[in-house]
C-alpha positions as CSV (number, residue, x, y, z in Angstrom):
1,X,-54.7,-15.1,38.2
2,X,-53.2,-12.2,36.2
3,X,-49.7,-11.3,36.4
4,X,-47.5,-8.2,35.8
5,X,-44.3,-7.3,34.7
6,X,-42.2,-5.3,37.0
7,X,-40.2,-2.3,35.0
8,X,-37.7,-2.4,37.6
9,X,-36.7,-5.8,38.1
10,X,-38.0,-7.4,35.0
11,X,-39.4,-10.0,36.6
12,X,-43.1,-11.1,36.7
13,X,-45.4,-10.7,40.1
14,X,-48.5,-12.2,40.9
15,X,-51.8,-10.7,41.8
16,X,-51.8,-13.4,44.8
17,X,-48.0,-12.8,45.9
18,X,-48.7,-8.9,45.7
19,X,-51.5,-9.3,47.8
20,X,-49.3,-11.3,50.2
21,X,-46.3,-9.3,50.2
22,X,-48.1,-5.8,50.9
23,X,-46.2,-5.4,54.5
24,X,-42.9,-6.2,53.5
25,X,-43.6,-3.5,50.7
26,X,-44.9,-0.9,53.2
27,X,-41.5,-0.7,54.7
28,X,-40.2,0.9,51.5
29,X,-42.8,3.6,50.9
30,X,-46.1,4.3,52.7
31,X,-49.2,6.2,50.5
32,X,-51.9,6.6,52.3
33,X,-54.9,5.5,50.5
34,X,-56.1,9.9,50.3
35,X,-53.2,10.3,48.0
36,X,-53.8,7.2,45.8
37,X,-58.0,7.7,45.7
38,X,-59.7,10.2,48.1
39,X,-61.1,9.2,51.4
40,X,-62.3,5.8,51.4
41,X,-60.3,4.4,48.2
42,X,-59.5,1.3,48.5
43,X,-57.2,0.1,46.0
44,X,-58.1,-2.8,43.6
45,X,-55.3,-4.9,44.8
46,X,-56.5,-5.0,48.4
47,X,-59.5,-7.2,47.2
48,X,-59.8,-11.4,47.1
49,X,-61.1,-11.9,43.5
50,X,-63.9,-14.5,45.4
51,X,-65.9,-17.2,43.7
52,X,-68.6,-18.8,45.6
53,X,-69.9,-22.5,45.3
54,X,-73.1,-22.9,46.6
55,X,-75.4,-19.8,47.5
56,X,-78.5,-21.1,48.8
57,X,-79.2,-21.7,52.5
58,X,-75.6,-21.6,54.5
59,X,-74.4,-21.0,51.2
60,X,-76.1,-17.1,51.0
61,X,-74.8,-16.3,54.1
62,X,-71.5,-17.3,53.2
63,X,-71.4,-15.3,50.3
64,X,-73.0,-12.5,51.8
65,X,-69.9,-12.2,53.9
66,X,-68.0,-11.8,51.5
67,X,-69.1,-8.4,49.9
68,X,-66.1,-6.7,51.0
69,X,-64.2,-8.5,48.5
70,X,-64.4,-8.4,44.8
71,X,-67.3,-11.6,44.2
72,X,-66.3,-12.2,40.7
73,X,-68.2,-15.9,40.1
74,X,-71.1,-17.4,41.6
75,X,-72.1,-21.7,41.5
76,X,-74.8,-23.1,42.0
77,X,-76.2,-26.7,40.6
78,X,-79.7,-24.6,41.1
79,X,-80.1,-21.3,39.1
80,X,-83.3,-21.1,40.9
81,X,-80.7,-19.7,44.2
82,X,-79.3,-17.1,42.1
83,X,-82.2,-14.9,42.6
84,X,-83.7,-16.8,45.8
85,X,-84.1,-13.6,48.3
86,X,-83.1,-14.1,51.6
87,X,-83.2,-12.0,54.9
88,X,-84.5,-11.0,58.3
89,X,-88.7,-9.6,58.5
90,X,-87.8,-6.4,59.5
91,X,-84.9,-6.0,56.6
92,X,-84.7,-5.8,52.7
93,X,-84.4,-9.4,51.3
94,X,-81.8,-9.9,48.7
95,X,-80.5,-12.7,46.6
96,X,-77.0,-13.6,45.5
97,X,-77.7,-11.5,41.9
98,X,-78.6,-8.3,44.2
99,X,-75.5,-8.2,46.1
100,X,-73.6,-9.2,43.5
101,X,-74.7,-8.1,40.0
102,X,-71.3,-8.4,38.5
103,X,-70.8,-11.8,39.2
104,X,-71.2,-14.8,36.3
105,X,-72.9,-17.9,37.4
106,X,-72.2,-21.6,36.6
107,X,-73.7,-24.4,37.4
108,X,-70.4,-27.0,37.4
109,X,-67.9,-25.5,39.8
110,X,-65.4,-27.5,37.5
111,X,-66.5,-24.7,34.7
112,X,-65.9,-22.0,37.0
113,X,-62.2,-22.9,38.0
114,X,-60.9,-23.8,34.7
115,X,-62.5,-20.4,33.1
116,X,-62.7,-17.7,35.8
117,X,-59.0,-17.6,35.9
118,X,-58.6,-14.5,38.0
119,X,-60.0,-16.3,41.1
120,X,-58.0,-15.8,44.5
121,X,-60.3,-17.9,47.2
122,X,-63.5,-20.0,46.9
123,X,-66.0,-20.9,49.0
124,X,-67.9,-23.9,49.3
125,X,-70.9,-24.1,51.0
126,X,-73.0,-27.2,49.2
127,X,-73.9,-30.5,50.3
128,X,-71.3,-32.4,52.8
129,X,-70.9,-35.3,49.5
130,X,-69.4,-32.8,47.7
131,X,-67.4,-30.4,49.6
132,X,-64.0,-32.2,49.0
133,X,-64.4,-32.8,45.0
134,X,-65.0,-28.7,45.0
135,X,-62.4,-27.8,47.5
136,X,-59.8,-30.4,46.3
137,X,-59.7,-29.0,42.4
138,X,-59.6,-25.2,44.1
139,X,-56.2,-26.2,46.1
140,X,-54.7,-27.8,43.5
141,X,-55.0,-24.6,41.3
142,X,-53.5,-22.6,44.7
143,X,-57.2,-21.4,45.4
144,X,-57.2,-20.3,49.0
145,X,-60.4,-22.1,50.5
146,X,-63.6,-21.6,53.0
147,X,-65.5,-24.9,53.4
148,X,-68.6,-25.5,55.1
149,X,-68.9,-27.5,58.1
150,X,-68.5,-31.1,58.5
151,X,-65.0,-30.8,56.3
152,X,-65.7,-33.3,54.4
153,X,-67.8,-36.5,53.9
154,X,-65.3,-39.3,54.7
155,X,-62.6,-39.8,56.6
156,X,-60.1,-40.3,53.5
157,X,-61.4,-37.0,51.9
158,X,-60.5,-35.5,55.5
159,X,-57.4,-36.8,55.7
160,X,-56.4,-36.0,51.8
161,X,-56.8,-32.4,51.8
162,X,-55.5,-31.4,55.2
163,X,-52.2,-33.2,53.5
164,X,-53.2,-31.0,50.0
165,X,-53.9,-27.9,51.7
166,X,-50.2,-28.5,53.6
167,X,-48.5,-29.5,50.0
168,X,-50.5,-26.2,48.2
169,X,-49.3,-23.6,51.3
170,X,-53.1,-22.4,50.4
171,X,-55.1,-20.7,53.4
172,X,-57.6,-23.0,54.2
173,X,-61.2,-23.1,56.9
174,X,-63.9,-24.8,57.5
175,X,-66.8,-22.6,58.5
176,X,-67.4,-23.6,62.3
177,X,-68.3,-19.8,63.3
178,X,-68.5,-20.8,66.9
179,X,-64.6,-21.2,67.2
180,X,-64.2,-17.3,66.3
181,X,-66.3,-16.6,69.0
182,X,-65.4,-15.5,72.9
183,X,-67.0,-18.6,74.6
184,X,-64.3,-20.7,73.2
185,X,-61.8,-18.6,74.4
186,X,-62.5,-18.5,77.8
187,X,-63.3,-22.0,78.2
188,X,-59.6,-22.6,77.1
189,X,-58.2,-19.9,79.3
190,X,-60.2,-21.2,82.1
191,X,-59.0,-24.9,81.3
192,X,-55.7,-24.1,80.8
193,X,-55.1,-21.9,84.0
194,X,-56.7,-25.1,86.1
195,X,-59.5,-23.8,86.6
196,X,-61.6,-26.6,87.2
197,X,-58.2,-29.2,88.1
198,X,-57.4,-32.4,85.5
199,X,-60.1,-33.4,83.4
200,X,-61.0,-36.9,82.5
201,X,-64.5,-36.9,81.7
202,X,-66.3,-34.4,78.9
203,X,-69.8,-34.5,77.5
204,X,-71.1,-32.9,74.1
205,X,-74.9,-33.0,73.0
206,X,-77.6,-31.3,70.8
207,X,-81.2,-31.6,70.2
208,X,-80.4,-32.5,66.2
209,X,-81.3,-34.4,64.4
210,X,-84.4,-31.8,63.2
211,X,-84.9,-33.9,60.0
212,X,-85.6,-37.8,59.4
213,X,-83.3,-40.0,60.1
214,X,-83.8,-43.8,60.8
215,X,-85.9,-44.1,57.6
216,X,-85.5,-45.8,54.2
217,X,-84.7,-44.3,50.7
218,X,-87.8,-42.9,49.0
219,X,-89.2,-45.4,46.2
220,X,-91.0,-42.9,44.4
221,X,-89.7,-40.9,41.1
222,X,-91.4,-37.6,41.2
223,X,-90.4,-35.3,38.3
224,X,-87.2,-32.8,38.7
225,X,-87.5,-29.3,39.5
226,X,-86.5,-27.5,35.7
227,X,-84.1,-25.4,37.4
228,X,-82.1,-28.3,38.8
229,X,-78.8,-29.9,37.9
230,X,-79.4,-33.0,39.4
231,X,-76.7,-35.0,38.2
232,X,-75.0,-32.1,39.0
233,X,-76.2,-32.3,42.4
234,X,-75.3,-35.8,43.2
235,X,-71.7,-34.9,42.1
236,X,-69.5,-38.0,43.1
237,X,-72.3,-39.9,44.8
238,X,-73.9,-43.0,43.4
239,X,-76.5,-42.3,40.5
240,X,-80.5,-42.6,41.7
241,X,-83.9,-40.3,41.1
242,X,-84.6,-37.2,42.0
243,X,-86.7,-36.9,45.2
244,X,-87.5,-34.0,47.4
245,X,-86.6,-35.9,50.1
246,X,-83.0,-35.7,49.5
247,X,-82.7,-31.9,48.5
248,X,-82.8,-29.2,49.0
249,X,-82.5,-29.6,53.1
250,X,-83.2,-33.2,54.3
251,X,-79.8,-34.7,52.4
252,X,-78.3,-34.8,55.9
253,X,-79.7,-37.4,57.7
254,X,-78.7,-39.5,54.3
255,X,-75.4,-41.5,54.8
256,X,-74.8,-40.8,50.6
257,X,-74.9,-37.3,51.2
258,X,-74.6,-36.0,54.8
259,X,-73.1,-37.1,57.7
260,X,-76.0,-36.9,60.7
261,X,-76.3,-35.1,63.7
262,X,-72.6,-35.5,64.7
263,X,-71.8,-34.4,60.9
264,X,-74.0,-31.4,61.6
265,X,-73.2,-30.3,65.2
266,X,-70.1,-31.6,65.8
267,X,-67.8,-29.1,64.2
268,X,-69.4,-26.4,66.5
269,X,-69.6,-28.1,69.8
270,X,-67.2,-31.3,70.0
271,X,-65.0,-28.2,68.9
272,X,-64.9,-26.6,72.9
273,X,-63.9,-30.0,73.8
274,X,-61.2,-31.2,71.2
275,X,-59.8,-27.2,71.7
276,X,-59.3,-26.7,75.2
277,X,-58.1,-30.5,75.4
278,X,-55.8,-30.5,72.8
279,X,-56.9,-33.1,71.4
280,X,-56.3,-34.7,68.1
281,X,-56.7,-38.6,67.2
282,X,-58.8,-40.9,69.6
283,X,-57.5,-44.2,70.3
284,X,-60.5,-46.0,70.9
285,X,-64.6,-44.9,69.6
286,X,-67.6,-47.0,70.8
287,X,-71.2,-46.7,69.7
288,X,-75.0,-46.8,70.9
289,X,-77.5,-46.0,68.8
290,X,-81.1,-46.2,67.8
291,X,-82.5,-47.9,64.9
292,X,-80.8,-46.9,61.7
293,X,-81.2,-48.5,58.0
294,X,-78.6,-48.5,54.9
295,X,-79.7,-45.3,53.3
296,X,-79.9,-43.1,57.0
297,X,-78.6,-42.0,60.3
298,X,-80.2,-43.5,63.9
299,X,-82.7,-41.1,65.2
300,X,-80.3,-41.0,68.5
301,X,-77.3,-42.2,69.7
302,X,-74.4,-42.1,71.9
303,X,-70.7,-42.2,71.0
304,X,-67.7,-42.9,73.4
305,X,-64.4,-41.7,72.2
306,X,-61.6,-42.2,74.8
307,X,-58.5,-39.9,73.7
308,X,-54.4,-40.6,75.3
309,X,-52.7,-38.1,77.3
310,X,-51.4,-35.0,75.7
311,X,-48.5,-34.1,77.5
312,X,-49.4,-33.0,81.5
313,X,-53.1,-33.7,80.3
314,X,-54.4,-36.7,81.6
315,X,-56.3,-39.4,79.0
316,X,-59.9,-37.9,78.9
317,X,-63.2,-39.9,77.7
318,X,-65.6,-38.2,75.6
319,X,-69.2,-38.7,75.4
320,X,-71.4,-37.7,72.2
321,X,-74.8,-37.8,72.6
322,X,-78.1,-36.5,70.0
323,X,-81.4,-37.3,69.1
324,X,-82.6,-35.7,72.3
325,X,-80.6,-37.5,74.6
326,X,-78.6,-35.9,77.3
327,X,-75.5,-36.8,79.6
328,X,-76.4,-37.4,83.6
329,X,-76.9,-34.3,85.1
330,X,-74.2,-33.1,87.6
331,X,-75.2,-33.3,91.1
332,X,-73.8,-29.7,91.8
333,X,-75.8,-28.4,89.0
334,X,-79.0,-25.9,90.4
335,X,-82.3,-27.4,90.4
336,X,-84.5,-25.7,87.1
337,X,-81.3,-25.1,85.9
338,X,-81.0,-25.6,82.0
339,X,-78.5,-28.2,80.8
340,X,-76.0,-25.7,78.3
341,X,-78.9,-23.9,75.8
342,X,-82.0,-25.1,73.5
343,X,-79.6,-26.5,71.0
344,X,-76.7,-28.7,73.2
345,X,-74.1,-27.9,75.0
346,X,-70.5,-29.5,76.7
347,X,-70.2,-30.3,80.2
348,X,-66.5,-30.6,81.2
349,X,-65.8,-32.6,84.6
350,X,-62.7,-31.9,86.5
351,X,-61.0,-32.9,89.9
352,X,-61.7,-29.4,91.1
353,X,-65.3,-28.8,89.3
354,X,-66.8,-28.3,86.6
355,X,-67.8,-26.2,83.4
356,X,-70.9,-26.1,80.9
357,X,-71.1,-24.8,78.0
358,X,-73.9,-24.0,75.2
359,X,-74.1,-25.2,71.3
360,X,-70.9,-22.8,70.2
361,X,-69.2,-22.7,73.5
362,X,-71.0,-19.6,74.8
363,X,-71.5,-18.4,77.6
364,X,-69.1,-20.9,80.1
365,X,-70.0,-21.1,83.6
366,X,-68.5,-22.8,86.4
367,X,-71.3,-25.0,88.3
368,X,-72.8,-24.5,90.7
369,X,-73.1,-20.2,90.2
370,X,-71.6,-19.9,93.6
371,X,-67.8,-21.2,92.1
372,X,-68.4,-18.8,89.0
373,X,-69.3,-16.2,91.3
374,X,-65.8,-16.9,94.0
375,X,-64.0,-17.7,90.2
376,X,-61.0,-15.2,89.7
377,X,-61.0,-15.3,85.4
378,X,-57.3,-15.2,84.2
379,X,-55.7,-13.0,81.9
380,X,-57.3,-13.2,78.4
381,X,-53.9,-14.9,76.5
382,X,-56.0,-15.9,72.8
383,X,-56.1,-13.0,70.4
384,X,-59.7,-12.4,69.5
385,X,-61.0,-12.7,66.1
386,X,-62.7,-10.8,64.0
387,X,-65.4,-13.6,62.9
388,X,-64.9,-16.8,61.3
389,X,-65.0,-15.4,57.8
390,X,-63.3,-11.9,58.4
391,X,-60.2,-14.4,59.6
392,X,-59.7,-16.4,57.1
393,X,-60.2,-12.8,54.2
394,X,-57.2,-11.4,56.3
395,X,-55.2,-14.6,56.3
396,X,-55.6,-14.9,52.5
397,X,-54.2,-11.2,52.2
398,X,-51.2,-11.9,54.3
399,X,-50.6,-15.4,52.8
400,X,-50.2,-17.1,56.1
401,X,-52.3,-20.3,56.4
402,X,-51.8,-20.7,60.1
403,X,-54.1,-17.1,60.5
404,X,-57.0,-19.3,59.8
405,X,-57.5,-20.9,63.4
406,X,-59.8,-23.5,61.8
407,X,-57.2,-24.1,58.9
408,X,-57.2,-28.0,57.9
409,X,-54.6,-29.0,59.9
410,X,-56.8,-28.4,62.7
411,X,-60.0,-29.1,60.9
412,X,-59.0,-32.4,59.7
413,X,-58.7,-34.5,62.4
414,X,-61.3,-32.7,64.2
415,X,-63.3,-34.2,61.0
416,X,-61.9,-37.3,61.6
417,X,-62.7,-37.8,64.7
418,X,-66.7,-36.7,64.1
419,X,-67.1,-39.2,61.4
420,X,-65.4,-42.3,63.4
421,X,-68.3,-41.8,65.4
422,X,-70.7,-42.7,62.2
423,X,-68.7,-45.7,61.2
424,X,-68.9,-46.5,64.9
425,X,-72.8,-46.6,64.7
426,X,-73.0,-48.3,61.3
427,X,-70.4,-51.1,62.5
428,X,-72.0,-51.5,65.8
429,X,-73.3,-54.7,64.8
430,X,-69.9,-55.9,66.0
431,X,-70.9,-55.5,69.5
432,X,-67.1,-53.9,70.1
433,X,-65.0,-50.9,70.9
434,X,-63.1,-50.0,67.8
435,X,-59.4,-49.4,68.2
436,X,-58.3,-46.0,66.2
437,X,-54.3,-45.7,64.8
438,X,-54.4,-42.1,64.1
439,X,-51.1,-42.4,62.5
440,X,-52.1,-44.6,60.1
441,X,-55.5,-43.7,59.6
442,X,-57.4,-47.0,60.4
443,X,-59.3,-49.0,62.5
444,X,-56.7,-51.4,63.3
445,X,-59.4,-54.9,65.3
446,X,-62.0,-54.7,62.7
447,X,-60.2,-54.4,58.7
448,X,-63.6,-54.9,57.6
449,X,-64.9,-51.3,59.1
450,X,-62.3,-49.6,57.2
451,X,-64.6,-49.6,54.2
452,X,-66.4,-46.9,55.5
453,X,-63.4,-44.5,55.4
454,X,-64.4,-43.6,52.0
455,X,-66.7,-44.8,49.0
456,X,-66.7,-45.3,45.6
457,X,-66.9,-42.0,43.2
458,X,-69.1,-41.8,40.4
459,X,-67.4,-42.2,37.4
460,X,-65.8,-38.9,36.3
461,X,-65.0,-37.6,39.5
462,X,-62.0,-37.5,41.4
463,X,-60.7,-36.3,44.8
């Protein structure tokens, strides 16, 4: 990031601290933006410098977010996504190099940080193996930083950059848009004015996985696409063949390189539990599952976390379920009635009644219609946001990591607590319920289980 001397006080300010310190500067003199440029100017140093790292799939419509800002690098380990067009039937389809035609491309986001120097924020939006390698060098050069849901792929990368993000004071969030959105917010307003009495029971679900799981690694060695990276691509995971069964899509159901349906998912609907509850560690995670092999996720299953009492809230068990399966369905819920939407819901269960939700939290309703209908909604007491995205640009501006609603220090445990549920399933062999220590970070009546907190990098990469 540039810097530039200040005549008056002959000292040196930063593009990033400028940016920041724009309000306490308005106080001293007010332009208005006519004067400085015409009607619409917006000054230069009112735009992120963004860098984008991974702009195929999630990864375009991350970027394409973004436009506002000055997009000065894009990364992708496939240059074949650089000019991919994406976009709606009825609309013009565009690729990253049509919206942003200025921008250089790279193929190693290590490249990119170490030359673009000017960068303000990055997002990452590639494969959940290597979201914390990107996001963890971006930090520690005071990169703010947007990451793609699940956090991370482990349970150590989780827990190591919500400490880094904390040490850096960057503005940090991971990209669950469905916490920027109103559902969320009245389900906690609801919850929080007793709407439905003390809650000891949730349920989350959704109809993922939509790509195999429960199968073993391919055997065959087809040829690499010639626009691919893929050493590149594997990144800090363990060194096999290229097969189109891995990338560009199916990597999820892969326990190298995703983290499942719950990995998927569960940063957009565990989310309208673990929110409204307050929750944070579990103490205790038990698992049920469907066949599942060493190289993928069970085609189904059904985790059982069971979290302490916060404060006046009671302890509360939660139930996971995927793969098609679904919790019991309430007794006071209307015959034909859908259980939350096509994609999953949550189903909270209180001593006064109940609540369901769909995939993102929208549209709560108490059950049966007749309570919504009698229901007196309290005062709206959450400030609204702007979208998921649009949140964390304006937090960047101001400099304030707490802005970011879905900052790390919320994120990360949230991420925690999705992925104890896969080292649940792939320790379930054990035929126990695994006792969680938050504090410490480890599964304290089975040592050997702690193994799957993290894994082995590749050589030549670090967290």
């Amino acid at each position: 990031m540039s810097e530039r001397k200040n005549d008056l006080a002959g000292k040196e300010l930063s593009r990033r601290q400028f940016l920041g310190g724009t309000a306490v500067a308005s106080s001293f003199i007010i332009v208005p933006r006519h004067v400085l440029g015409g009607p619409g100017y917006q000054a230069p140093s009112d735009k992120l410098n963004i860098a984008c790292i991974g702009i195929g799939g999630k990864g375009f419509s991350d970027s394409e977010k973004m436009q506002g800002e000055n997009v000065i690098a894009l990364c992708d380990v496939d240059e074949e996504k650089l000019t991919e067009k994406h976009g709606e039937q009825d609309q013009e389809k565009k690729s990253p190099a049509d919206l942003f035609p200025k921008a250089k491309f790279y193929k190693d986001f290590r490249v990119m940080l170490e030359k673009e120097k000017e960068i303000d924020a990055v997002t990452v939006s590639t494969p959940d193996h290597t979201h914390a390698v990107a996001a963890m060098m971006a930090m520690k050069m005071k990169k703010h930083v947007f990451v793609q849901k699940p956090l991370t792929h482990t349970i150590k990368e989780a827990r190591v950059l919500t400490a880094t993000a904390k040490e850096m004071g960057v503005v940090t969030q991971m990209g669950n848009q469905g916490h920027a959105q109103e559902g969320g917010r009245l389900i906690c307003e609801w919850i929080w004015a007793g709407a439905i009495g003390e809650i000891r029971e949730a349920h989350c679900w959704t109809n993922r996985p939509i790509w195999p799981q429960g199968i073993e690694a391919p055997k065959e060695t087809p040829s690499c696409p010639p626009t691919l990276d893929w050493d590149l691509w594997l990144g800090p995971a363990a060194w096999r063949p290229y097969h189109p069964a891995y990338a560009p899509f199916a990597w999820r159901g892969f326990w190298d390189f995703g983290t499942g349906a719950i990995g998927d998912m569960g940063a957009h609907i565990i989310d309208h539990v673990y929110w409204p509850l307050k929750l944070k560690y579990p103490s205790k995670i038990y698992a049920s599952s469907t066949k599942f092999t060493e190289a993928s996720a069970p085609e189904a299953e059904v985790l059982v976390y069971d979290f302490p009492a916060r404060g006046k809230m009671p302890p509360v068990r939660v139930y996971w379920w995927d793969g098609g399966l679904v919790p019991p369905r309430p007794a006071d819920l209307e015959p034909g009635r859908r259980m939350g939407d096509g994609g999953g819901g949550v189903l909270f269960i209180g001593s006064k009644g109940s609540i369901m939700g769909g995939t993102y939290g929208e549209n709560p309703r108490l059950i049966p219609e007749t309570k919504m209908k009698e229901f007196k909604r309290p005062e709206k007491t959450i400030p609204r946001s702007p979208g998921i995205h649009e949140e964390w640009i304006a937090a960047c501006k101001k400099g304030d990591p707490k802005a970011a609603t879905t900052n790390f220090e919320y994120s990360g445990p949230l991420t925690e607590t999705m992925l104890l549920g896969n080292v649940a399933v792939r320790m379930k062999e054990k035929n126990m319920v695994f006792d969680w220590d938050g504090d410490k970070g480890e599964i304290t009546n089975c040592p050997e289980a702690n193994a799957l907190l993290h894994f082995e990098y590749r050589k030549g990469w670090t967290l």
